[in-house]
C-alpha positions as CSV (number, residue, x, y, z in Angstrom):
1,X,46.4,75.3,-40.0
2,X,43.1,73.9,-41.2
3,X,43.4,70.1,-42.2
4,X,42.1,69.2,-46.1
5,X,38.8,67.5,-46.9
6,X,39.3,64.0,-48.0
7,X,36.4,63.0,-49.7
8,X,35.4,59.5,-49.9
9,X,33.3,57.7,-53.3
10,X,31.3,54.8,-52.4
11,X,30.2,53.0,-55.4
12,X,27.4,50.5,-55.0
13,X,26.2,47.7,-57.0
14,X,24.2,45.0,-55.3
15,X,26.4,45.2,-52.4
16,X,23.5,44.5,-49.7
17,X,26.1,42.5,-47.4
18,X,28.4,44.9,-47.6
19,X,27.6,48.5,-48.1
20,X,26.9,49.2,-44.3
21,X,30.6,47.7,-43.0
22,X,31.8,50.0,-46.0
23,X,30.1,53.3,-45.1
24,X,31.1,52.9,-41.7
25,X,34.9,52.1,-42.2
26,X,34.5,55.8,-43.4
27,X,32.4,57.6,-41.2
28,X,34.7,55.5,-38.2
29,X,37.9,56.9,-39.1
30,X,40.3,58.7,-36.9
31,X,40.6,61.9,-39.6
32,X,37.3,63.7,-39.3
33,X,37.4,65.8,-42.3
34,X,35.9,63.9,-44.2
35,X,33.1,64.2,-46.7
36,X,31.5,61.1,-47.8
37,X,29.5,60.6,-51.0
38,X,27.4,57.1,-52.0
39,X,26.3,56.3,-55.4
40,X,24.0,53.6,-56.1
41,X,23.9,52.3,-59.4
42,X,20.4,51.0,-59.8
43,X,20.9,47.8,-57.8
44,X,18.5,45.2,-57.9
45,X,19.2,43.9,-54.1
46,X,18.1,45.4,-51.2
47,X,21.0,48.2,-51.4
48,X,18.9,51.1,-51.3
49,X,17.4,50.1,-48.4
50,X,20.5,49.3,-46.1
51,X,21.5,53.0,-47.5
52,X,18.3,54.7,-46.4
53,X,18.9,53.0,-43.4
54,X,22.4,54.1,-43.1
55,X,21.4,58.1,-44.2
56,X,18.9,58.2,-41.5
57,X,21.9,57.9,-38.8
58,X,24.1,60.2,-40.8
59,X,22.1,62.5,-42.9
60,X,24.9,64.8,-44.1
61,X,25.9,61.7,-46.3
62,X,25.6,63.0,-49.7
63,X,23.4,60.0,-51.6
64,X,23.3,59.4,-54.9
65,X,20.7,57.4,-56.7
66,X,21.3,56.5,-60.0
67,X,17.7,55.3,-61.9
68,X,20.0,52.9,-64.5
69,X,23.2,51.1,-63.9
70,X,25.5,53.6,-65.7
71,X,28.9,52.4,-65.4
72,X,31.5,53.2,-62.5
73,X,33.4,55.4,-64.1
74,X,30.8,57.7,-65.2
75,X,28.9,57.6,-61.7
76,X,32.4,58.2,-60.1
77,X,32.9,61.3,-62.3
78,X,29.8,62.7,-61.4
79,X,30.5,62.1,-58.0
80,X,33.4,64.5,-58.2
81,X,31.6,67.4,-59.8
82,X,29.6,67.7,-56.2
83,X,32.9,67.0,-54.1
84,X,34.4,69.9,-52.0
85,X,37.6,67.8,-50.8
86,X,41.3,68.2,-51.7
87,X,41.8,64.6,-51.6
88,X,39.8,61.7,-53.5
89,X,39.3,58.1,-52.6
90,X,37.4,55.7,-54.4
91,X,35.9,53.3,-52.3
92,X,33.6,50.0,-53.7
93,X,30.8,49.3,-51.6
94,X,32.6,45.7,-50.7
95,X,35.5,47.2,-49.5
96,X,36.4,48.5,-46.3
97,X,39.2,51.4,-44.4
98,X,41.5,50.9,-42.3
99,X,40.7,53.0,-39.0
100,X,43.9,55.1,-39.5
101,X,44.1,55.0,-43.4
102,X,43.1,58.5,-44.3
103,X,44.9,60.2,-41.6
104,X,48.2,58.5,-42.1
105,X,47.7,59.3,-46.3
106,X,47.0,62.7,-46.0
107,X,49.7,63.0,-43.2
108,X,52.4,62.0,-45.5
109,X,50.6,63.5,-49.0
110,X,50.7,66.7,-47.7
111,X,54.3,66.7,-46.6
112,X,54.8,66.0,-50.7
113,X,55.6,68.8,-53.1
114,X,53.2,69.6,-55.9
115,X,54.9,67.2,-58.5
116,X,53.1,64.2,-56.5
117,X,49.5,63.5,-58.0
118,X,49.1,59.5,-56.2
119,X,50.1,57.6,-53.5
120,X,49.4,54.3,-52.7
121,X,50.2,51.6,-50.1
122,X,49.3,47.9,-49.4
123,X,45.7,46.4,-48.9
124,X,44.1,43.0,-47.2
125,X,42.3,40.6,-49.4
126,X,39.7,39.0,-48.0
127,X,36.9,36.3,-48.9
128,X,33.3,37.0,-49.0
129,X,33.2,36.1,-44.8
130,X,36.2,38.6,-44.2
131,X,38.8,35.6,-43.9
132,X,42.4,36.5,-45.2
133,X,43.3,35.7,-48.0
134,X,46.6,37.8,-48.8
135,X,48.0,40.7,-48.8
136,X,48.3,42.2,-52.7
137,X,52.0,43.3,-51.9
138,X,54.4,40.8,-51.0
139,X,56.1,42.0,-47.8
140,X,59.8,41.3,-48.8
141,X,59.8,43.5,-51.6
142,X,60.2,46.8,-52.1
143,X,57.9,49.4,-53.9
144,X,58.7,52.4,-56.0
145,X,58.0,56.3,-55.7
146,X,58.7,58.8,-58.4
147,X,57.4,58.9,-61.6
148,X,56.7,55.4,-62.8
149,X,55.0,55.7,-66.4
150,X,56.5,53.5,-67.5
151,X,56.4,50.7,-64.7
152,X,53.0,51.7,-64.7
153,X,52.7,50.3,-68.3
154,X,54.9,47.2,-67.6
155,X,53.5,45.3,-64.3
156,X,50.5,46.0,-62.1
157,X,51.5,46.5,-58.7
158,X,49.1,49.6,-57.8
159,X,46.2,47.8,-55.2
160,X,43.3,50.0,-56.4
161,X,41.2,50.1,-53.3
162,X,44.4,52.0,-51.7
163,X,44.9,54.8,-53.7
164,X,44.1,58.8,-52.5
165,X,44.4,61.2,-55.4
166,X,44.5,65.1,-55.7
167,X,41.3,66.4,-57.0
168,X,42.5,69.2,-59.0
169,X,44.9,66.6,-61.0
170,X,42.1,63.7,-61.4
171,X,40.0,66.9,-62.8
172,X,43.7,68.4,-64.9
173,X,44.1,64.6,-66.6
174,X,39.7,64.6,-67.7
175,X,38.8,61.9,-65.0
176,X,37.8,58.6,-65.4
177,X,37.4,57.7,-69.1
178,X,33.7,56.7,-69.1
179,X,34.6,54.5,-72.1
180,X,36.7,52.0,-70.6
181,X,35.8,48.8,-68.0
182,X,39.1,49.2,-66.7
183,X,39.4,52.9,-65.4
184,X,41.4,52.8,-62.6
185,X,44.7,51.8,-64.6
186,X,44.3,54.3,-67.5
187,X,43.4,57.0,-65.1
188,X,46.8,55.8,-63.1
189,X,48.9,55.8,-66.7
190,X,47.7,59.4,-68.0
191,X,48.9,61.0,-64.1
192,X,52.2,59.0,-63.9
193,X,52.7,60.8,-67.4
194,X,52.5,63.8,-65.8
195,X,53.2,63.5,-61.7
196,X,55.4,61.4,-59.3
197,X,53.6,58.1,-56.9
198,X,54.5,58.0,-53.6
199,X,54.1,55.2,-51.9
200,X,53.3,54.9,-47.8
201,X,53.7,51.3,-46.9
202,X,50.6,50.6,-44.9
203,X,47.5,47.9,-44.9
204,X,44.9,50.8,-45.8
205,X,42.1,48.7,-45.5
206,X,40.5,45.7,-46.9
207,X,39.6,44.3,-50.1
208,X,36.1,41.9,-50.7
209,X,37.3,39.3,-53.5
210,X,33.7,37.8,-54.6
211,X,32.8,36.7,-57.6
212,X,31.1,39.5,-59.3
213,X,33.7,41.5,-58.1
214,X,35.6,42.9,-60.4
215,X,38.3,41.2,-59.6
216,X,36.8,38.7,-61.3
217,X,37.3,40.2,-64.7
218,X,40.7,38.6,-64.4
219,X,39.5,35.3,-64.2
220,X,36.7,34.7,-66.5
221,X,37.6,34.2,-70.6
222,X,34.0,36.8,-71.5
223,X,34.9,39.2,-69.4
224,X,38.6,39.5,-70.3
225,X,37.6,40.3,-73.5
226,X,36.5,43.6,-72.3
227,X,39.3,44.0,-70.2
228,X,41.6,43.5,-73.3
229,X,39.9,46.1,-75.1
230,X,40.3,48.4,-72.2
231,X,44.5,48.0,-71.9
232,X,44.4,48.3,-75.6
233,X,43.1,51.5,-75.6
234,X,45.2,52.8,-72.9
235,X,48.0,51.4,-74.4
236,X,47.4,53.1,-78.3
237,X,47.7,56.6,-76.7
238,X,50.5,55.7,-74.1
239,X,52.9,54.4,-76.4
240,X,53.0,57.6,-78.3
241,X,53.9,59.4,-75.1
242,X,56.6,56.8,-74.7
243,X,57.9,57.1,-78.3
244,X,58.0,61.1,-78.2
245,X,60.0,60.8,-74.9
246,X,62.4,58.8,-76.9
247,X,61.6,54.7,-75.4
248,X,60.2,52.2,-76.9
249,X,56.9,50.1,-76.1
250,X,58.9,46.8,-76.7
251,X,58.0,45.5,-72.8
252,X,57.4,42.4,-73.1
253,X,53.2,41.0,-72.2
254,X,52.5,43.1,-69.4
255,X,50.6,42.0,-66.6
256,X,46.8,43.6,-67.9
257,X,47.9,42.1,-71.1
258,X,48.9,38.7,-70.3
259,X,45.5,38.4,-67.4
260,X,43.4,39.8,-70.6
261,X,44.3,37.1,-73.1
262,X,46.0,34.2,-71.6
263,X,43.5,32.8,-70.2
């Protein structure tokens, strides 16, 4: 039986340091069906060049080179339209995978019945040198698979850089909005509305915190503001889903709520 394309989405913003560790995480893994697609967003470092650099090794890397900075989510999404895998993963250019991530995910995905759309597992946080920092799920605990809407809704506990998604489904729910800062978490909210989360426990890889990250949008009072407006708008369509399945959207602050505004 043939094994699935998993292809990988680097996303690149002034990421000079960085981008080459990232591409090579990818092209260094044990699964070798792989397709791996780079998209500069008009960076104003030396990015470009440590990509040409890196295309010159590997020249069946698919490179795109965007002339303006237009957003991740809409360079993601156009990404996808020239992706051939079963499997997506959306990798930041200051982020790196774990040797045996994608095997190991698409392993136990494809033992998974259709009703799966996401699974997740843990990932390493690490400082601008690559020192540890944490790990983004506590060890001790334990973490949920099914459909989790609304847990979704209620507490973030999803580490983005982990997450491998089925294509068709990421293309069924319209993508990435293009309208929101914060994709990742709507995108997350309108397939748990739909399809189960499994979750593999595993460190998939490794996580740059710097600070133009966008991590950082948690901890800086200007840019919360957009992330606010983000959840908010994620949260006007969700809480009609929740009220038509008969809940209620009295949750409490949630964590993207309380990180947005309390500041």
């Amino acid at each position: 039986m043939s094994k699935p394309i998993v292809t990988v989405i680097c996303t690149c913003y002034n990421h000079e340091k960085y981008v080459r560790n990232a591409l090579l995480s990818v092209i260094k893994q044990s699964y070798k069906h792989i397709e791996l697609i780079i998209v500069d967003n008009a960076s104003t470092d030396n990015s470009k060049s440590e990509i040409a650099l890196f295309l010159i090794e590997y020249p069946e890397i698919v490179f795109i080179s965007n002339e303006e900075n237009i957003g991740l989510p809409k360079s993601f999404n156009a990404a996808v339209k020239l992706s051939k895998g079963k499997y997506l993963i959306d990798l930041a250019a200051d982020d790196t995978l774990d040797y045996e991530r994608v095997k190991l995910q698409v392993a136990a995905f494809e033992k998974l019945d259709a009703s799966y759309g996401l699974l997740y597992s843990d990932i390493e946080e690490v400082d601008k040198n690559g020192k540890h920092l944490r790990y983004s799920l506590e060890p001790a605990l334990s973490y949920p698979s099914g459909y989790l809407f609304l847990e979704i809704l209620n507490k973030h506990f999803i580490p983005s850089p982990s997450t491998i998604f089925n294509k068709s489904i990421f293309d069924e729910v319209g993508g990435y909005n293009e309208n929101l800062v914060f994709e990742d978490f709507d995108f997350w909210a309108r397939c748990a509305a739909k399809y189960k989360f499994y979750y593999l426990p595993i460190i998939s890889g490794k996580k740059t915190i710097l600070e133009n990250s966008f991590s950082s949008f948690f901890y800086s009072k200007t840019k919360s503001k957009n992330m606010l407006e983000s959840t908010l708008q994620t949260y006007t369509w969700a809480s009609q889903i929740v009220l038509e399945r008969g809940g209620n959207m009295n949750l409490g602050l949630t964590y993207y709520f309380r990180q947005a505004t309390l500041m």
